[in-house]
N, C-alpha and C positions, 0 to 999 in steps of 0.2 A: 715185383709188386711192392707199394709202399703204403704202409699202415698207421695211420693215425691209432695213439694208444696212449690217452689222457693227456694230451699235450709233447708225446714225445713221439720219435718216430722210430719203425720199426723197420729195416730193411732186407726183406726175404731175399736172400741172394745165391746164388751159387756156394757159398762158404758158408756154411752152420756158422762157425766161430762169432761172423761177422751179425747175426743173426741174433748169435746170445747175447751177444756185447748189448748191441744197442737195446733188446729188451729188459736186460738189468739194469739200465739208465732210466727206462720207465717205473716210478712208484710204486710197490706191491704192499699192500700189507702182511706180517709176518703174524704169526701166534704170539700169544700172550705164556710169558712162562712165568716159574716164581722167585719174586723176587731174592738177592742174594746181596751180599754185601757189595758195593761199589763205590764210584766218587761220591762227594759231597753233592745233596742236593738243593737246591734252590728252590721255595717255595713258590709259584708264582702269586701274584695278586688278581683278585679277580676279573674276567673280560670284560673289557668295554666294547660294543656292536656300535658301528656309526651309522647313522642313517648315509641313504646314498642320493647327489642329485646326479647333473650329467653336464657340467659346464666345465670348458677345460682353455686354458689359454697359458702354453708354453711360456717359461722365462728363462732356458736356459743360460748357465756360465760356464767360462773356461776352468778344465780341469790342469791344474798343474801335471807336468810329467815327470813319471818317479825314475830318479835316477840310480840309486845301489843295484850291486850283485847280487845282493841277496843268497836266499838261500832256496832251495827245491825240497817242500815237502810232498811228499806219492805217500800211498798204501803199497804192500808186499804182506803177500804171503811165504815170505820165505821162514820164517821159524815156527810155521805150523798153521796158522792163523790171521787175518787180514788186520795186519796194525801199521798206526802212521808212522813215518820217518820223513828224516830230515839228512840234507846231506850239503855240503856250498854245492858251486854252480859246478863244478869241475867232478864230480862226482866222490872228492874227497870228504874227509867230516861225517862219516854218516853215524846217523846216531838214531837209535829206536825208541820213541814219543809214550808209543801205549805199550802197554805191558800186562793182557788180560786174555781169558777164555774167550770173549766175546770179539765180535764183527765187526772193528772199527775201520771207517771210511771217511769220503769227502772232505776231507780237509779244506778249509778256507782261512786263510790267512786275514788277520785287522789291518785293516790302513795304516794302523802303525808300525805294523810288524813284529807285535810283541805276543799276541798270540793269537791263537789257532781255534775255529770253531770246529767240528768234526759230529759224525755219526756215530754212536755207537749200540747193539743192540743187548748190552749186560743187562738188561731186565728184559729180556725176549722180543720187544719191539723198537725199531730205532726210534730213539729221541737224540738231541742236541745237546750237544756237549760244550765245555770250552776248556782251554788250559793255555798257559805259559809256554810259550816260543820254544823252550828248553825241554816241556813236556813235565813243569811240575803244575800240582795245585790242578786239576781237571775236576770239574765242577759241571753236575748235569744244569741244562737249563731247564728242560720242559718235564713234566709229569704226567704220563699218562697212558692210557691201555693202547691205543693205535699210534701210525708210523705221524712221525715229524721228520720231515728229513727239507734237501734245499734250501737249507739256510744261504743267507745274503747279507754282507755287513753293508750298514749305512757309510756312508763314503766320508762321516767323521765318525767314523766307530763307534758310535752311541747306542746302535741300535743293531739286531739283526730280527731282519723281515724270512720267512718260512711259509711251506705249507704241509699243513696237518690233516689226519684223519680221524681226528677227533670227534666231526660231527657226521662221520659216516663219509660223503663225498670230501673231496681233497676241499680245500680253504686255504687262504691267503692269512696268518699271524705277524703281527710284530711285538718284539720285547725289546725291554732294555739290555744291554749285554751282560749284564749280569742275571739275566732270568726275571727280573718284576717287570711291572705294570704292562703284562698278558693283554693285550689288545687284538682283536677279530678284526680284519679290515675288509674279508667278503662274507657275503652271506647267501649264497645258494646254493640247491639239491646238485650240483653239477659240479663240475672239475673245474677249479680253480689252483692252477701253480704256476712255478716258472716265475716267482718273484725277480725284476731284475729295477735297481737301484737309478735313477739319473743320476749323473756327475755332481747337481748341484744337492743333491736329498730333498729334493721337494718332492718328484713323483717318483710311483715303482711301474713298470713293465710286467704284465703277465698274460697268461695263456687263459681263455674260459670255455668254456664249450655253452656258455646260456644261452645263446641265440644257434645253438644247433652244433654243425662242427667247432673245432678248434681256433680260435682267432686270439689276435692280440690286445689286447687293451693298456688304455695307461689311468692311473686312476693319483690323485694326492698322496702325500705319502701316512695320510691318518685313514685313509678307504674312501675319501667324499669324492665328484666327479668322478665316475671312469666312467672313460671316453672308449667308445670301438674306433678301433686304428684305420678298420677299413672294410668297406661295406659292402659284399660280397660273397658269392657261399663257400669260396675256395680255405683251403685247411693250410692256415699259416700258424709258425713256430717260434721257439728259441730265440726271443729278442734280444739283440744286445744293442748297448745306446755306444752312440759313436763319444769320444773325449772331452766333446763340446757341447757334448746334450742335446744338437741342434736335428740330428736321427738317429733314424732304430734299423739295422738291420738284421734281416729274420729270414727264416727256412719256411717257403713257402712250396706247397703242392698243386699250386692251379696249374700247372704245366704239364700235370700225368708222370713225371717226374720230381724228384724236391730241386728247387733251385734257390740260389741267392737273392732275396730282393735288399733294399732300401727306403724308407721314406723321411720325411720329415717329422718331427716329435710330434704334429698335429695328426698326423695320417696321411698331408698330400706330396703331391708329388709324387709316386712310386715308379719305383724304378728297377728293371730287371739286369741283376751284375752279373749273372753268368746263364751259359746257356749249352747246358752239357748234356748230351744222350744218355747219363746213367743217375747221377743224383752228386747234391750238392747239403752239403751240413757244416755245423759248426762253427759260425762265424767269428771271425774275432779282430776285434781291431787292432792296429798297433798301435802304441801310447803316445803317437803326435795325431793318430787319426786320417794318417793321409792311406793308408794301407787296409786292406784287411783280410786274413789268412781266413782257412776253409782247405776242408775234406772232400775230393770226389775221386769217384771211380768204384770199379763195381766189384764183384767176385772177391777174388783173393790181393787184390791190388789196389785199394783206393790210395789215392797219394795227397802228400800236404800240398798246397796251390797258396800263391799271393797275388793278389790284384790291387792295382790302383781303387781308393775308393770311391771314380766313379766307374769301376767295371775292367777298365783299360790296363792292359801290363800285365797280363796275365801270365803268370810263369809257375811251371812244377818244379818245387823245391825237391821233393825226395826222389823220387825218378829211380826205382828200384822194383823188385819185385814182390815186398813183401809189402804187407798194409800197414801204414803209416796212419795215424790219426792222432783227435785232440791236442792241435796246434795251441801252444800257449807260451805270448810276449815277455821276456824279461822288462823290466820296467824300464830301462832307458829306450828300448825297439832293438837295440843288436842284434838279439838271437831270438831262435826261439824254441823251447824243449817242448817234444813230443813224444808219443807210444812210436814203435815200430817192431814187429814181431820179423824182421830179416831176419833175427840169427836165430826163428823155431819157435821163441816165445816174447811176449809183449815186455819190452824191457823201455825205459826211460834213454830218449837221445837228447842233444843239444844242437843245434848248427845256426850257423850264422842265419841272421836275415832274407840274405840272399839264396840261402840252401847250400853255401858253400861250409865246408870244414866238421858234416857231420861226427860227433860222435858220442860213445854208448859209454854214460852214465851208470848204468847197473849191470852186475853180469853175472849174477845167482842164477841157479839154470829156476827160478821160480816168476810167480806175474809180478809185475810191478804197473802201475798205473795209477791215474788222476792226480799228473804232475800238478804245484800250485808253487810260481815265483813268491818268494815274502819282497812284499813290496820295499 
């Protein structure tokens, strides 16, 4: 069985494990504790609300493709507590970012690669953080009693787009990256998240449930226009914009299963890219766009897959027994590091493109997980 649960998906399956995971990927709000000492805070500026109309006409542009090694920062619980690290791509270099009692997560790297946005919950509900590539200088962004979490940098790092529960139901935020000018860019009783950026920064990608289930929208990137991607009662997800702007692929449910779809940045066109007996998530491009990796398989064994992106070339890169998930591109397209719990528990891998030459990056017998290449 497959659960729509505010824009995320839940997948009941034979494997609890697999069950947990993805409902911890779903938003929750946490209690409110008392404050204590922490990073520096950012005060924001007051919200600006846009009015909204519904006129949308695509101009996408090419996204250059990033070429460095870079470096893989994940969360680990291995010194007691969920804090970010950093390590090069070979799994040498590792070095530990936060250094606190609290709950720090999601790491997102800036386009430039100089720092890290992340979650953290040191005043008992996650807010937005940022700090230095190195992990000095972490500076909260957002102030407030409910969760902020899903942050999204603008694709010239000027900005990161969120959503919060600020106003009760989740909502769509953008700031400047250093925490001012606090701007609202949805405004209803319903679930709004799942920020996701086009190449060129003009529009964002997200999830809404206003017109009933779960669907995608794309709207300007100040909140004006937004457009529904696609007009139909089926429970579609998780957008990502293909390199070139030019589509969106997303984790659609009209099948009774979740499958791969595609469309054009307008809405048309759609197109179904895979078509599996158990379920299909995660989509992700590779960074020329000709490719795009994804998770399927059920129980205790989903495995990482790449297809041509239109659907063709289908090939299972992990091919083992344990579950393999959260397929994520180095920036040239080479490789690609993922989770795989083979060896007991969820540890960071690396392997080629092709699925050849995997190997295990971490090996604390603790979690490790929500690899992020620095571009």
């Amino acid at each position: 069985m497959i659960t729509a649960i505010g824009g995320c998906v839940a997948i009941v399956a034979s494997n609890p494990r697999l069950l947990c995971l993805l409902l911890l990927a779903c938003p929750t709000p946490t209690p409110t504790l008392t404050e204590q000492p922490g990073p520096t805070l950012v005060t924001p500026t007051p919200i600006l609300t846009m009015s909204l109309t519904s006129t949308f006409t695509p101009t996408p542009t090419a996204t250059p493709i990033g070429g460095g090694s870079g470096k893989i920062a994940f969360v680990s619980d291995r010194d007691g507590n969920y804090e970010i690290y950093v390590m090069n791509a070979d799994g040498s270099g590792l070095i530990r970012l936060t250094n606190d009692s609290a709950r720090d997560s999601s790491p997102s790297w800036s386009p430039d690669g100089r720092k890290i946005a992340f979650n953290s919950d040191w005043y008992g509900n996650d807010e937005i953080y940022v700090m230095n590539a190195d992990g000095s200088n972490p500076i909260r962004l957002t102030n407030n009693n409910a969760q902020d979490s899903e942050s999204a940098w603008s694709p010239d790092g000027s900005k990161i787009a969120f959503a919060s529960y600020r106003d009760g139901a989740p909502e769509i935020y953008v700031m400047n990256a250093d925490g001012s000018s606090l701007m609202r860019l949805t405004n209803n009783s319903v679930n709004d998240q799942t920020p996701a950026w086009s190449p060129d920064g003009r529009k964002i990608a997200f999830v809404s449930s206003r017109d009933g289930n779960s669907k995608i929208y794309v709207m300007n990137a100040d909140g004006s226009n937004p457009i529904r991607l696609i007009n139909d009662n089926a429970v579609d997800l998780s957008p990502s914009w293909s390199p070139d702007g030019r589509k969106i692929a997303f984790v659609s449910l009209r099948d009774d299963d979740s499958e791969i779809y595609v469309t054009n940045a307008d809405g048309g066109n759609l197109i179904k890219l895979t078509n599996t007996d158990d379920y299909a998530y995660s989509p992700a491009w590779s960074p020329d766009g000709r490719k795009i990796a994804f998770v399927s398989g059920s129980g205790h064994n989903p495995e990482i897959y790449v297809m041509n992106a239109d659907g063709s070339g289908l090939t299972n890169l992990t091919q083992n027994e344990g579950w393999d998930d959260d397929p994520v591109w180095l920036p040239d397209g080479s490789k690609i590091a993922f989770l795989s719990d083979r060896a007991g528990i969820f540890r960071i891998y690396v392997m080629n493109a092709d699925g050849s030459n995997p190997i295990r990056l971490t090996g604390n017998n603790t979690y490790d997980t929500a690899p992020a290449w620095q571009p």
